[in-house]
N, C-alpha and C positions, 0 to 999 in steps of 0.2 A: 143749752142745747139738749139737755135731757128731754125738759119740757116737750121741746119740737119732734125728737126722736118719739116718745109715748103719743104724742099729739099725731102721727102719720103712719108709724109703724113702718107695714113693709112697704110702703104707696112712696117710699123715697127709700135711695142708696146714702147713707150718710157716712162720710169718710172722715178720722182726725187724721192729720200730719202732724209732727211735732214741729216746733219751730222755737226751740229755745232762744230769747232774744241775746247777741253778744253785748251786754253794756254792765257796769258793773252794778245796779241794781237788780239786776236779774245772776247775780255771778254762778248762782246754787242752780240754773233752769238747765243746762244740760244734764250734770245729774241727776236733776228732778228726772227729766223723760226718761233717760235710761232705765231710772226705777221704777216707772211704771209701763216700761214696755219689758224687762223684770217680769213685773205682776204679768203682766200678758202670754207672759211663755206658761204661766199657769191658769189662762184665762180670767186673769181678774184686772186685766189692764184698764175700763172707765173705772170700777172699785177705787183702786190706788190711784189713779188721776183728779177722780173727786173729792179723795181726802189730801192731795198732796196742792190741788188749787183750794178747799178749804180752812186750809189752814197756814197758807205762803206764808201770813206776814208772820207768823210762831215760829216757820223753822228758818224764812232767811234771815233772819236777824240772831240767830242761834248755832254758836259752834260745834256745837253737839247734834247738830242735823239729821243727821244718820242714823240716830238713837230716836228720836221723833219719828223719824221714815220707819225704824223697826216695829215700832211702836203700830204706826198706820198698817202695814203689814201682818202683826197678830192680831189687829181687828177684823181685818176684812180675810184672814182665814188661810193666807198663806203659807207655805212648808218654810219658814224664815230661811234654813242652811240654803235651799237650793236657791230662795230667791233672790239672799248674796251671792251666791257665784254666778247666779246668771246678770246680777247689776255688773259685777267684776270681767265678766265674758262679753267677747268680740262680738256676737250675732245682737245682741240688744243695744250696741254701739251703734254697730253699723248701720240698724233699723234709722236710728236718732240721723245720724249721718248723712244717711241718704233722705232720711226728710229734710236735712237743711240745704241739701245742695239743689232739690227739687223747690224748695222755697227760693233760694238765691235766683236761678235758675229764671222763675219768673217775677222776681220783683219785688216779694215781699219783705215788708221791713219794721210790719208792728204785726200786733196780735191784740183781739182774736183777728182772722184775715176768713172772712165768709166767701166762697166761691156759689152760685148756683147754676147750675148746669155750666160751669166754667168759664160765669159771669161773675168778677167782684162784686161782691154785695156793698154797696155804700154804708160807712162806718154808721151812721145815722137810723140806717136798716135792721143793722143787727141787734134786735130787740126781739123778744120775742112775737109781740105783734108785726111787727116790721116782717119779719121772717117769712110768716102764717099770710101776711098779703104776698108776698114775693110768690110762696110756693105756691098756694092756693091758685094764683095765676099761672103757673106753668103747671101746674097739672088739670085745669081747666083747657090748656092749651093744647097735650095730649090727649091723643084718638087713640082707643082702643084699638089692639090689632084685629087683626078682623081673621073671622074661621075661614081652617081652609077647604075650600069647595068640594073635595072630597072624600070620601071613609077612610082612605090608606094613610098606613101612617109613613111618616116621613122615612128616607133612605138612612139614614144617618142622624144617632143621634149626640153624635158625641160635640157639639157647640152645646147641647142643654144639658148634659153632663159637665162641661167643662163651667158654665154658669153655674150648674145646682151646685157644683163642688166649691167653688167659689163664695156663693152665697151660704154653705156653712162652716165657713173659716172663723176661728175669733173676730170679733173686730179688731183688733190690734191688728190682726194678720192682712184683713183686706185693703187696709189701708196701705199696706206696704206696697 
Protein backbone atom coordinates (compact mmCIF):
# COMPACT_ATOMS: atom_id res chain seq x y z
CA UNK A 1 0.00 0.00 0.00
CA UNK A 2 2.76 2.35 0.60
CA UNK A 3 3.70 1.94 -2.95
CA UNK A 4 0.22 3.02 -4.19
CA UNK A 5 -0.08 5.79 -1.41
CA UNK A 6 3.60 7.59 -2.91
CA UNK A 7 2.27 6.45 -6.38
CA UNK A 8 -1.01 8.96 -6.11
CA UNK A 9 -0.39 11.05 -3.32
CA UNK A 10 -3.13 13.52 -2.62
CA UNK A 11 -5.21 12.45 -6.08
CA UNK A 12 -6.81 9.51 -3.58
CA UNK A 13 -8.10 9.45 0.21
CA UNK A 14 -6.51 6.32 1.63
CA UNK A 15 -8.08 4.88 4.75
CA UNK A 16 -6.52 1.75 7.14
CA UNK A 17 -9.03 0.11 9.45
CA UNK A 18 -7.70 -2.34 11.62
CA UNK A 19 -9.07 -5.76 11.50
CA UNK A 20 -7.22 -8.08 13.77
CA UNK A 21 -8.24 -11.50 12.46
CA UNK A 22 -9.88 -13.82 15.65
CA UNK A 23 -8.18 -17.38 15.00
CA UNK A 24 -5.47 -18.53 16.85
CA UNK A 25 -2.71 -17.94 14.21
CA UNK A 26 -3.26 -14.46 14.39
CA UNK A 27 -3.59 -14.71 18.57
CA UNK A 28 -0.83 -11.48 19.05
CA UNK A 29 -3.01 -9.16 16.03
CA UNK A 30 -5.30 -7.34 18.43
CA UNK A 31 -2.38 -6.33 20.34
CA UNK A 32 -0.57 -5.85 17.37
CA UNK A 33 -3.19 -2.79 16.44
CA UNK A 34 -3.48 -1.46 19.54
CA UNK A 35 0.25 -0.88 19.39
CA UNK A 36 0.39 0.88 16.60
CA UNK A 37 -2.65 2.92 17.01
CA UNK A 38 -0.16 3.57 20.47
CA UNK A 39 2.30 4.72 17.89
CA UNK A 40 -0.37 6.90 16.22
CA UNK A 41 -1.31 8.95 19.26
CA UNK A 42 2.25 10.03 18.61
CA UNK A 43 1.83 10.24 14.88
CA UNK A 44 3.97 7.34 14.05
CA UNK A 45 1.16 4.88 13.55
CA UNK A 46 2.22 3.44 9.43
CA UNK A 47 5.96 3.73 11.32
CA UNK A 48 5.10 1.01 13.83
CA UNK A 49 2.59 -0.89 11.47
CA UNK A 50 5.34 -1.49 8.98
CA UNK A 51 7.65 -2.68 11.36
CA UNK A 52 5.09 -4.60 13.42
CA UNK A 53 3.67 -6.43 9.53
CA UNK A 54 7.65 -6.71 8.92
CA UNK A 55 8.50 -8.57 11.18
CA UNK A 56 5.07 -10.81 12.33
CA UNK A 57 6.62 -14.05 11.93
CA UNK A 58 9.80 -12.87 14.72
CA UNK A 59 7.42 -11.72 17.29
CA UNK A 60 4.19 -14.07 16.86
CA UNK A 61 6.06 -17.04 17.45
CA UNK A 62 7.87 -15.23 20.38
CA UNK A 63 6.75 -14.79 24.10
CA UNK A 64 8.52 -12.00 24.67
CA UNK A 65 6.61 -9.98 22.08
CA UNK A 66 6.44 -6.93 23.86
CA UNK A 67 10.11 -6.62 24.24
CA UNK A 68 10.33 -6.84 20.27
CA UNK A 69 7.37 -4.27 19.91
CA UNK A 70 9.61 -2.12 22.48
CA UNK A 71 12.19 -2.65 20.41
CA UNK A 72 10.25 -1.54 17.14
CA UNK A 73 9.17 1.64 19.00
CA UNK A 74 12.99 2.97 20.03
CA UNK A 75 13.56 2.61 16.31
CA UNK A 76 10.97 4.49 14.85
CA UNK A 77 11.53 7.26 17.56
CA UNK A 78 8.82 6.91 20.08
CA UNK A 79 8.61 8.44 23.90
CA UNK A 80 8.49 4.47 24.86
CA UNK A 81 6.69 5.43 28.83
CA UNK A 82 3.89 7.22 27.11
CA UNK A 83 3.62 4.76 24.21
CA UNK A 84 2.95 2.04 26.94
CA UNK A 85 0.31 3.56 28.61
CA UNK A 86 -1.37 4.53 25.77
CA UNK A 87 -1.15 0.57 24.29
CA UNK A 88 -2.54 0.02 28.18
CA UNK A 89 -5.29 2.90 27.79
CA UNK A 90 -8.91 2.74 26.72
CA UNK A 91 -8.86 5.42 23.58
CA UNK A 92 -6.41 3.16 21.36
CA UNK A 93 -8.69 0.03 22.45
CA UNK A 94 -11.53 1.39 21.54
CA UNK A 95 -9.96 2.84 18.00
CA UNK A 96 -9.18 -1.15 17.44
CA UNK A 97 -12.73 -1.93 18.45
CA UNK A 98 -14.51 -0.06 16.58
CA UNK A 99 -12.59 -1.00 13.49
CA UNK A 100 -13.72 -4.60 14.23
CA UNK A 101 -17.15 -4.07 14.67
CA UNK A 102 -17.14 -1.68 11.46
CA UNK A 103 -15.54 -4.81 9.75
CA UNK A 104 -18.10 -7.35 11.08
CA UNK A 105 -20.54 -4.97 10.34
CA UNK A 106 -20.07 -5.36 6.73
CA UNK A 107 -18.77 -8.81 6.07
CA UNK A 108 -15.37 -8.85 6.40
CA UNK A 109 -13.48 -12.02 7.38
CA UNK A 110 -9.83 -12.03 5.85
CA UNK A 111 -7.18 -9.47 5.24
CA UNK A 112 -5.75 -7.45 3.60
CA UNK A 113 -9.71 -6.49 2.52
CA UNK A 114 -9.36 -3.60 -0.43
CA UNK A 115 -12.48 -1.34 -0.56
CA UNK A 116 -12.40 1.28 -3.63
CA UNK A 117 -14.75 3.80 -3.72
CA UNK A 118 -16.65 1.23 -1.40
CA UNK A 119 -16.33 -1.40 -3.98
CA UNK A 120 -14.48 -4.77 -2.82
CA UNK A 121 -11.39 -4.97 -4.62
CA UNK A 122 -11.16 -8.65 -5.79
CA UNK A 123 -8.46 -10.63 -3.68
CA UNK A 124 -6.70 -11.21 -7.20
CA UNK A 125 -6.67 -7.17 -7.69
CA UNK A 126 -4.84 -6.32 -4.78
CA UNK A 127 -1.50 -6.30 -6.21
CA UNK A 128 0.02 -3.41 -6.82
CA UNK A 129 -0.56 -3.42 -10.42
CA UNK A 130 -3.97 -4.54 -10.02
CA UNK A 131 -4.61 -1.52 -7.81
CA UNK A 132 -2.99 1.23 -10.25
CA UNK A 133 -5.45 -0.40 -13.20
CA UNK A 134 -8.48 -0.32 -10.56
CA UNK A 135 -7.57 3.48 -9.64
CA UNK A 136 -6.34 4.69 -12.72
CA UNK A 137 -9.88 3.93 -13.83
CA UNK A 138 -11.81 5.72 -11.47
CA UNK A 139 -9.89 8.67 -11.51
CA UNK A 140 -10.06 8.78 -15.28
CA UNK A 141 -13.74 8.45 -14.52
CA UNK A 142 -13.77 11.62 -12.37
CA UNK A 143 -14.65 15.24 -13.92
CA UNK A 144 -13.13 18.02 -12.46
CA UNK A 145 -15.30 20.25 -10.51
CA UNK A 146 -15.91 22.88 -12.51
CA UNK A 147 -15.37 27.07 -11.45
CA UNK A 148 -17.82 28.88 -10.20
CA UNK A 149 -19.28 31.41 -12.48
CA UNK A 150 -18.67 34.16 -10.38
CA UNK A 151 -15.82 36.43 -8.48
CA UNK A 152 -17.86 36.13 -4.87
CA UNK A 153 -16.77 33.94 -2.75
CA UNK A 154 -18.94 31.55 -1.37
CA UNK A 155 -21.34 32.34 1.88
CA UNK A 156 -20.01 29.83 4.19
CA UNK A 157 -17.05 28.39 4.59
CA UNK A 158 -17.10 26.21 7.22
CA UNK A 159 -17.73 22.47 5.06
CA UNK A 160 -14.04 23.29 3.63
CA UNK A 161 -12.97 24.02 6.88
CA UNK A 162 -14.51 21.15 8.26
CA UNK A 163 -12.63 19.08 5.12
CA UNK A 164 -9.13 20.95 5.46
CA UNK A 165 -9.35 20.06 9.15
CA UNK A 166 -10.00 16.77 8.55
CA UNK A 167 -7.45 16.37 5.80
CA UNK A 168 -4.68 17.24 8.39
CA UNK A 169 -5.50 14.68 10.97
CA UNK A 170 -2.86 11.82 11.46
CA UNK A 171 -3.72 9.02 9.46
CA UNK A 172 -4.48 6.93 12.07
CA UNK A 173 -6.98 9.65 13.03
CA UNK A 174 -8.90 9.75 9.81
CA UNK A 175 -9.46 6.54 9.42
CA UNK A 176 -11.28 6.58 12.63
Amino acid sequence: MEEIKNAYGSRIYFVYRNFPLKIPAHDKTYEASVAAEAAGMQGKFFEMARELYANQKEWSANPAYKNLWKGYAEKIGLNIDQWQNDAAGLPAKQRVDLDLKRGDAIGINSTPTVFLNNVAVPPSKVTVSGLKELIDAELAKAKPAAAPASNTAPESNSAASSNASDAKKPASEVNK
